[in-house]
N, C-alpha and C positions, 0 to 999 in steps of 0.2 A: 582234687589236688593229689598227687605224688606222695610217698610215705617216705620221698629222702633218704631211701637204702638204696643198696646198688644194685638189688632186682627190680625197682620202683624208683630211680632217678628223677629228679626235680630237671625238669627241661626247659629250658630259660633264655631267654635273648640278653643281650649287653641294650644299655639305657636307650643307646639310639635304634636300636632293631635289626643291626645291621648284621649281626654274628649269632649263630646258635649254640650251645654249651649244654651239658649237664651239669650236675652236683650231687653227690649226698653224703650221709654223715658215717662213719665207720666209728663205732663204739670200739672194735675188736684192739683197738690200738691205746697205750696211754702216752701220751692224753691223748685222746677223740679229734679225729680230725672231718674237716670237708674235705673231700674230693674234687675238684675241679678238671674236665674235663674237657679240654677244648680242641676239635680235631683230632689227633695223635696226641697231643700237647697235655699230663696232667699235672696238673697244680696241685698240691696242699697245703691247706691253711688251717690251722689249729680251731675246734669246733669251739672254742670259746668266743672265738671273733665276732660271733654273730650277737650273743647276749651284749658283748664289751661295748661294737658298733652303733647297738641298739641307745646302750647306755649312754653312750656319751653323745650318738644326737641327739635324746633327749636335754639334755646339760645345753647343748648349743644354743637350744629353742628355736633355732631359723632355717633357714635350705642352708646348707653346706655345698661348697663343688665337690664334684668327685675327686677329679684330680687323675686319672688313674694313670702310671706312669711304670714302664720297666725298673726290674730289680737296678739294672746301672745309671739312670736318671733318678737326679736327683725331683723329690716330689715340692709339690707349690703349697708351705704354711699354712695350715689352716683347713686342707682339704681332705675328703677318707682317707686318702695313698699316706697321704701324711701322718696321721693317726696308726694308722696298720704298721709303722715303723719308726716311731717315736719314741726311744728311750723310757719317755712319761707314762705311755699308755700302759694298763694293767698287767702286759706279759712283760714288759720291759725294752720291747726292741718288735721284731718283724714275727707278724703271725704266719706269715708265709714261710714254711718248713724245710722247701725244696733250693738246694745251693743254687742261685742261676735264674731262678724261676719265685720268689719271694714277694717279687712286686704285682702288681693289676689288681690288690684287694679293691681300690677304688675301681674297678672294672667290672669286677665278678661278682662281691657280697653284696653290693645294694639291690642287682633285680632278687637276690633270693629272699632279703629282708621284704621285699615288696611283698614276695610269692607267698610270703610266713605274714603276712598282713602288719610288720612293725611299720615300717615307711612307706611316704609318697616321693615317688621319683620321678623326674622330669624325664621323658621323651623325645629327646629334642637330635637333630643334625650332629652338634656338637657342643659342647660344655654345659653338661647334665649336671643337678642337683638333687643332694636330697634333705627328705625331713622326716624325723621321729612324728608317728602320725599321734595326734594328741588325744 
């Protein structure tokens, strides 16, 4: 596996297989963020998301949908996208950093939670699930 630094990026597919991406964690910033790197395209997401994510599938106890959804669509109750920008959740609002570019947690964190052995993730065409693996 990957050490998750940006010499040694986490290199990762999206649930369905269909997109390739990097990731990894930058300490040098506070707070710590993910890198997400898709194409041209970088995302940042606050490296807490990952422990938070972890957390609160567990709380779920069941497959959750992804959900993953643009910063300007609105996300479906109940799903990652929707936790990664829920007032409720532990940061208060969106872990995603980047004005414009804040939404697709449902997209990007669950294969890395996979990658990091916390969850089982569905594989599927389309409308992928995950679970806090027990």
């Amino acid at each position: 596996m990957a050490a998750g630094t940006k010499d040694d990026p986490w290199v990762l597919k999206t649930a369905p297989g269909s997109s390739e991406y990097s990731m990894y964690r930058d300490e040098g910033v506070d707070p710590p963020v993910i890198v997400c790197q898709v194409g041209s395209t970088r995302l940042l997401y606050q490296a807490k998301a990952v422990d938070d994510l972890h957390a609160w599938l567990i709380a779920q106890g069941d497959w959750v949908a992804l959900g993953a959804a643009d910063e300007s669509k609105d996300a479906v109750a109940g799903t990652v996208e929707a936790f990664g920008r829920d007032v409720s959740n532990p940061v208060g609002g969106w872990y995603g950093l980047r004005k414009g570019y804040r939404g697709r947690l449902g997209m990007y964190l669950p294969p890395l939670l996979e990658e990091l052995g916390l969850v089982e993730l569905t594989h599927d065409a389309r409308n992928n699930s995950v679970r806090a693996r027990p």
